[in-house]
C-alpha positions in Angstrom: 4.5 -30.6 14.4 2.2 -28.2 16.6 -0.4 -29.8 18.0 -3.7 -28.8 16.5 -6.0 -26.5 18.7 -2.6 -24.7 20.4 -4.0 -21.5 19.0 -1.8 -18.2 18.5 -2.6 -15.2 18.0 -2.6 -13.9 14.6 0.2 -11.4 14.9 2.1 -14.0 16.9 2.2 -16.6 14.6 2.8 -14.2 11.9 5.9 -13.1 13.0 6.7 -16.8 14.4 5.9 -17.6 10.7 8.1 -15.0 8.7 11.2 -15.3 10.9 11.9 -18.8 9.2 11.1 -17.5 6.3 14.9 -17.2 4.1 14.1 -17.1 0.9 13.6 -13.5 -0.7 13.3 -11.8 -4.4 16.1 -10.8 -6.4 16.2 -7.8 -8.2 15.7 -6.4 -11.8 15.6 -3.4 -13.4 12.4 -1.9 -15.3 11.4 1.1 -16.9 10.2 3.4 -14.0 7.6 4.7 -15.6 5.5 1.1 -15.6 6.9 0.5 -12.0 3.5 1.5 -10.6 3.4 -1.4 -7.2 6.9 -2.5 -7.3 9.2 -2.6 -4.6 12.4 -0.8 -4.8 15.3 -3.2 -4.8 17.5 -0.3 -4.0 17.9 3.4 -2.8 17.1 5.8 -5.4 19.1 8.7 -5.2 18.5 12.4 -6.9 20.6 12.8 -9.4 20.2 16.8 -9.1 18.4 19.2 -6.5 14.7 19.4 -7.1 14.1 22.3 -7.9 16.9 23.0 -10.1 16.7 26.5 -10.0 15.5 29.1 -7.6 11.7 29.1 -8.6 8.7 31.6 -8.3 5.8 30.1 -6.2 3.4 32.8 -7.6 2.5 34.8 -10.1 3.9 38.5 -9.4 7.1 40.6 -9.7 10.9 39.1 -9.1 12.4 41.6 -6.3 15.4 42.3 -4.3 13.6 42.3 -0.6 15.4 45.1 0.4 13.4 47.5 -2.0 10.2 46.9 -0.4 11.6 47.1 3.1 8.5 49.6 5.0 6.6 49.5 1.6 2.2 49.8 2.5 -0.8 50.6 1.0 -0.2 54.4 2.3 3.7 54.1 1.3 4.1 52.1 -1.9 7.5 51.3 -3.0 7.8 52.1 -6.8 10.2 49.8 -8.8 11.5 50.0 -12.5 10.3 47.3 -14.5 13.4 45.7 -16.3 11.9 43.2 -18.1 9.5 40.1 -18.1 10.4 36.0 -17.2 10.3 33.3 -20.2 8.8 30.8 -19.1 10.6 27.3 -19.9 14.2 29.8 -20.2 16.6 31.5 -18.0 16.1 35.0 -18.2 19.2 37.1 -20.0 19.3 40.0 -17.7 19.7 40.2 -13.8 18.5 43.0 -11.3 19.9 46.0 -9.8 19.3 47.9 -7.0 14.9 49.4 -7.3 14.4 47.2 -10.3 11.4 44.5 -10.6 10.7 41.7 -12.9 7.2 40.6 -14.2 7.4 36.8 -13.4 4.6 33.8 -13.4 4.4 30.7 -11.0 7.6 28.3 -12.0 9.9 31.2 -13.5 13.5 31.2 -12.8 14.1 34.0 -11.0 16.7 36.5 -12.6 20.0 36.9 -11.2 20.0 39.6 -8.1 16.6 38.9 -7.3 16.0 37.2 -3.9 12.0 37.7 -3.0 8.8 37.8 -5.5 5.9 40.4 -4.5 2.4 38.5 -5.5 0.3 40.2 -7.9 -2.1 41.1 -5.2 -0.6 43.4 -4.0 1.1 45.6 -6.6 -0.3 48.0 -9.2 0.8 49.4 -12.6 1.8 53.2 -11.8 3.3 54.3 -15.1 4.7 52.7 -18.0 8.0 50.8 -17.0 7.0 51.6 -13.1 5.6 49.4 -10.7 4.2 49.6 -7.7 4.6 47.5 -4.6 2.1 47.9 -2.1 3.5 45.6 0.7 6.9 44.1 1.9 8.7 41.2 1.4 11.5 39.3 3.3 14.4 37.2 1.4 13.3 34.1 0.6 9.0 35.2 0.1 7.1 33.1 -2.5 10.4 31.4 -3.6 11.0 27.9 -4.1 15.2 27.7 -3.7 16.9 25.2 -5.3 16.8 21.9 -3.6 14.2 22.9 -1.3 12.3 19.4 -2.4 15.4 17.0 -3.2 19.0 17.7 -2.6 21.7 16.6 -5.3 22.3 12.7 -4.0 19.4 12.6 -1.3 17.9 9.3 -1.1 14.5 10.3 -2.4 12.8 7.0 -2.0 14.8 4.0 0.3 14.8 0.5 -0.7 11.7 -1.5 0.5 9.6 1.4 -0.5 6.7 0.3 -2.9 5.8 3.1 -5.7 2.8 4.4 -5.5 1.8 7.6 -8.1 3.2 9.9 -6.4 6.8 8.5 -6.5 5.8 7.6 -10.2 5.8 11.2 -10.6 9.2 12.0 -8.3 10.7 10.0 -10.5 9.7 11.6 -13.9 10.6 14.6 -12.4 14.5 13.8 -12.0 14.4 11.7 -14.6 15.2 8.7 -13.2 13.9 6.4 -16.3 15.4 2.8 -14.8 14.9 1.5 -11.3 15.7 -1.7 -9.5 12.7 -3.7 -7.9 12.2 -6.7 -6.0 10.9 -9.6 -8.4 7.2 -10.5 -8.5 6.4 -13.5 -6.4 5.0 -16.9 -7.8 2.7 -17.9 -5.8 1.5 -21.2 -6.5 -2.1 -21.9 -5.9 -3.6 -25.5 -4.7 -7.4 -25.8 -4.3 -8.3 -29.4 -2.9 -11.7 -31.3 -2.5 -13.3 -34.0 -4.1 -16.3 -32.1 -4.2 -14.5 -28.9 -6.0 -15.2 -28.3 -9.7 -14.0 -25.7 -12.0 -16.1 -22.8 -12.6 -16.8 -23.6 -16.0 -18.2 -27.1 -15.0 -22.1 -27.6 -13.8 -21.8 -29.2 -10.3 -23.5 -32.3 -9.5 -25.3 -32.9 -6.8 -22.7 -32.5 -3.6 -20.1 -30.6 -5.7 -19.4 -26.8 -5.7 -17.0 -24.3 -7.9 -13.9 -24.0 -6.8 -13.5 -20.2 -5.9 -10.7 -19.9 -3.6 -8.3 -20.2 -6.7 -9.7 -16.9 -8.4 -9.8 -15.0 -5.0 -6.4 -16.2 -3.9 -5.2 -14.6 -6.9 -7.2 -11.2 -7.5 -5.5 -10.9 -4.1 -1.9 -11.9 -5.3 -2.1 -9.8 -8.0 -3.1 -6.9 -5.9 -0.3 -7.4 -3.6 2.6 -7.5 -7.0 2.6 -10.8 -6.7 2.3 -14.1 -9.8 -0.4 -16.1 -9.2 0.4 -20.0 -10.5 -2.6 -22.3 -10.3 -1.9 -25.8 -10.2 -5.7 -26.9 -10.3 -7.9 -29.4 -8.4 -6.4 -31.8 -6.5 -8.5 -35.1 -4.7 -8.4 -35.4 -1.1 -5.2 -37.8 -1.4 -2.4 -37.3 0.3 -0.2 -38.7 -2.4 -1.5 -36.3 -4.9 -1.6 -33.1 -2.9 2.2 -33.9 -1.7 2.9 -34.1 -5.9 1.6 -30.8 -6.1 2.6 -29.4 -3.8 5.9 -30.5 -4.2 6.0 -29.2 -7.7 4.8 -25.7 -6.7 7.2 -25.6 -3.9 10.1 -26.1 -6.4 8.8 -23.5 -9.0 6.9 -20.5 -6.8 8.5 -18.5 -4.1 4.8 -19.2 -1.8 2.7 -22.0 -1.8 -1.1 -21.8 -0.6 -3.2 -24.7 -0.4 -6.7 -24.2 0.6 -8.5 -27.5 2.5 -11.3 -28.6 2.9 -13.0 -27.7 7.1 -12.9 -31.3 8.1 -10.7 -32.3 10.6 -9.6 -35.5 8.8 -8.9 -32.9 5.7 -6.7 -30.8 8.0 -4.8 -33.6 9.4 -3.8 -34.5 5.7 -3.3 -30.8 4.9 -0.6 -30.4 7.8 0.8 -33.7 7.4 1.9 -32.9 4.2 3.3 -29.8 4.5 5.2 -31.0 7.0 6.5 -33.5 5.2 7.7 -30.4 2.2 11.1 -30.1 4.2 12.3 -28.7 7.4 11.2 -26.6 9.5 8.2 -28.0 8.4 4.6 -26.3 10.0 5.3 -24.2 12.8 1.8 -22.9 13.4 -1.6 -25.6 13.0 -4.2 -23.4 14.6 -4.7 -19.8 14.9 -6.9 -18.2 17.4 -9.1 -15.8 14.6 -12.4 -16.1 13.6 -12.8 -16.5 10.6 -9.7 -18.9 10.1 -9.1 -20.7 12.7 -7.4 -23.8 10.8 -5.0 -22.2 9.4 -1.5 -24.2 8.6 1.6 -22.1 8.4 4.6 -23.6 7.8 8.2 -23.4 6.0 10.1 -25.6 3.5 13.5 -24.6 1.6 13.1 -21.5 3.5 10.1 -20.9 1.4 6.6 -19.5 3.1 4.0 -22.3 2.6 0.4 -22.1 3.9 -2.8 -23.8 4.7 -5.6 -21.7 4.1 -9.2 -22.9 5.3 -11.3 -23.9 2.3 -14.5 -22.0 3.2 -13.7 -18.8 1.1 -15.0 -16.5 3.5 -12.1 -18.0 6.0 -9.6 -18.7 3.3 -9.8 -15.1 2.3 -9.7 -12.8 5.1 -7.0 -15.1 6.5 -5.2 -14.4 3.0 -5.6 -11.1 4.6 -3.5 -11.5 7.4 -1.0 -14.0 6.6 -0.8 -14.1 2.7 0.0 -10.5 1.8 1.9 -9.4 4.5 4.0 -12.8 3.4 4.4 -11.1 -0.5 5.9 -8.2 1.3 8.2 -10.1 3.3 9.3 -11.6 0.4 10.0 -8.6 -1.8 11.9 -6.5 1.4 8.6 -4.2 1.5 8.6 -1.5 4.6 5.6 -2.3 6.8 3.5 0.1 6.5 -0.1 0.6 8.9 -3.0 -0.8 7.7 -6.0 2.1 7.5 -8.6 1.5 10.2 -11.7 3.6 9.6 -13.0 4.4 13.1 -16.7 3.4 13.3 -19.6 3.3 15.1 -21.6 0.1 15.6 -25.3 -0.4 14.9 -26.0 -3.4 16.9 -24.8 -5.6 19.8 -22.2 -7.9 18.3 -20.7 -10.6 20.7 -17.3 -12.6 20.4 -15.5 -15.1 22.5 -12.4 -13.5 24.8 -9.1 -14.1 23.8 -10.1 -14.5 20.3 -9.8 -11.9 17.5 -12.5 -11.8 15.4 -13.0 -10.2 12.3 -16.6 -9.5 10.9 -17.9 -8.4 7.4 -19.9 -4.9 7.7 -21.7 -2.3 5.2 -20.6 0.8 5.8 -22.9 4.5 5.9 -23.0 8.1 6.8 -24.8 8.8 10.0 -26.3 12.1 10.3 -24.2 13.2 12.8 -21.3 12.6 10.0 -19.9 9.3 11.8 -19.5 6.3 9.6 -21.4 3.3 10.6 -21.0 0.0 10.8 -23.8 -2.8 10.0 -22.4 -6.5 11.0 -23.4 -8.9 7.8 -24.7 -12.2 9.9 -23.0 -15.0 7.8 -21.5 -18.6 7.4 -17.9 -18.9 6.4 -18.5 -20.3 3.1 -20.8 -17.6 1.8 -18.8 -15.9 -0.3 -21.0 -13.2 -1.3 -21.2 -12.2 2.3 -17.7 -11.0 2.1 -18.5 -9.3 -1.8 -21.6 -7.6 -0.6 -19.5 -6.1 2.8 -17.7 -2.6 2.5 -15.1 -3.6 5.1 -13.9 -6.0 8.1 -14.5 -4.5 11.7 -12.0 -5.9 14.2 -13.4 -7.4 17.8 -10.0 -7.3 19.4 -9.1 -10.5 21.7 -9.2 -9.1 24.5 -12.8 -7.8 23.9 -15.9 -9.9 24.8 -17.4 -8.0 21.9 -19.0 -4.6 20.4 -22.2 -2.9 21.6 -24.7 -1.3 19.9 -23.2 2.8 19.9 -19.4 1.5 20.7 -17.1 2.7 18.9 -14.4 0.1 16.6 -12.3 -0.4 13.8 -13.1 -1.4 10.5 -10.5 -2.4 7.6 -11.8 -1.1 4.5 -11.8 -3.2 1.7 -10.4 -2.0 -1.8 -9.6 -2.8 -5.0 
């Protein structure tokens, strides 16, 4: 087992971490229409071209380009007007040569047309007549068929997690069914013999278990199951039982300890003992987080998260989520960084990566600024009063006061 206080960086011993990681979701099929933060499972193809049809992108008159050709203000172009565009219907005649067709935004344009002239810039000369006050080339305020999606494009590749916007792709080609990656279990172990449940009033030397209910607002966020399996005493028997247990019925295990060292020797020391490879990271060079476990067991991610909840959950953060999508086959995609400028000198140890709780505002020069929240790592309201994390990289001895940094931005 790695030797306590052989510290790696974060993205080190994440990907140290995930590459003994084996086990992944399966997939199953739901409705697409509630598949709003699932992972495709597979490649959805289009089953047609998107548009279907040659399309007007503006309200004016269906043309053939070649009877505006040198048409001006001075020199209008005048054009029979053959007939007007259902909307929601094909039209039932086409166009010959010096004929026009009234047409809104999303007709179909009529056979022989190939251009549409915006309203702008035509006017009514006589009944049946229009005019066309400027030129248009083949292909002008058109959307062609398949200009969006071609007839068995891959539209959206596997790994790709739906957002609204592919929501609405898919209602538009009428895709009803798609295959997703399976929602993660993610069993949940709070330890302490000073931990309570939130409904309880703590005695003197005891405090609510939070870490549970964080741990899984974030789970849930991240389209995973969150599976508590409650309170256990600092025992080792009894956290190896539950742990055990979860092991066998999530696809992630997260154990939050207590910050003593004797508590983090019992912490690694059994999740060591959950199967090979066993832990594979006991320290990681963050602050918060620095005690983090990380280890693997029938292939199966399985981590030690600090119990301060400050700690436990900006480490959830970093190691936890991007775990979930490892798990599910999930592209990586970048994180948003919010450049920022600082408000105050802000200090932090080279070679250590430090992440710190700020509010956020709008300077009056228009640049967003970031106010450092001075905490301990077990104030958890210093994390739920904070508008994002800025990052002091490790390679930084810290942030002056006008420097300019990074800052996560925390969302729902």
């Amino acid at each position: 087992m790695p030797e306590f206080l052989h510290l790696l960086p974060p993205e080190e011993a994440l990907q140290t971490w995930l590459q003994a990681v084996r086990h992944r979701m399966a997939a199953e099929t739901v409705p697409a229409a509630e598949a709003w933060g699932r992972v495709l499972a597979e490649d959805v193809l289009a089953p047609h071209p998107m548009p279907p049809f040659d399309r007007s992108a503006v309200d004016g008159y269906a043309v053939r380009a070649a009877d505006t050709y040198g048409a001006s203000d001075a020199l209008p172009a005048y054009l029979a007007v053959v007939g007007e565009v259902p909307m929601g219907a094909a039209p039932d005649f086409g166009l010959q040569p010096g004929q026009a067709a009234l047409i809104h935004t999303g007709g179909m344009l009529p056979p022989g047309a190939d251009a549409v002239v915006m309203v702008e810039y035509t006017q009514q000369a006589r009944p049946g007549e229009v005019e066309i006050l400027k030129a248009v080339a083949v292909g002008d305020n058109v959307i062609a068929e398949g200009e969006d999606v071609a007839a068995g494009a891959v539209v959206f590749p596997a790994g790709r997690r739906l957002r609204a916007a592919e929501i609405g792709g898919l209602m538009a080609l009428g895709v009803l069914q798609v295959a997703v990656a399976r929602r993660p279990m993610v069993g949940i172990i709070a330890t302490g013999d000073e931990v309570v449940p939130p409904e309880a009033a703590p005695a003197p030397g005891q405090v609510r278990d939070i870490n549970t209910y964080t741990l899984s607002a974030e789970v849930r966020r991240a389209g995973g199951v969150p599976r508590p399996y409650g309170i256990v005493p600092d025992r080792p028997d009894a956290l190896a039982a539950a742990a055990a247990q979860a092991l066998q019925e999530c696809d992630l295990v997260a154990v939050t300890a207590g910050s003593s060292a004797s508590t983090r020797d019992m912490t690694a020391e059994v999740l060591d003992g959950l199967g090979e490879p066993g832990v594979l990271v006991h320290g990681v060079n963050t602050k918060p987080g620095r005690p983090t476990i990380l280890a693997v067991a029938a292939g199966k991610p399985v981590i030690g998260l600090p119990g301060n909840p400050v700690s436990a959950l900006v480490n959830v953060g970093l190691f936890v989520l991007p775990a979930l999508a490892h798990l599910q086959r999930e592209t990586p995609r970048p994180r948003p960084l919010l450049p920022v400028r600082l408000t105050v000198n802000l200090p932090s140890a080279s070679g250590r990566e430090d992440w710190w709780p700020v509010h956020l505002r709008r300077a009056a020069d228009g640049v967003w600024e970031a106010e450092p929240i001075f905490y301990k790592s077990n104030l958890i309201f210093a994390l739920a009063r904070a508008d994002g994390l800025l990052k002091i990289p490790a390679d930084a001895t810290g942030l002056a006061a006008g420097e300019t940094g990074e800052v996560l931005v925390l969302s729902l």
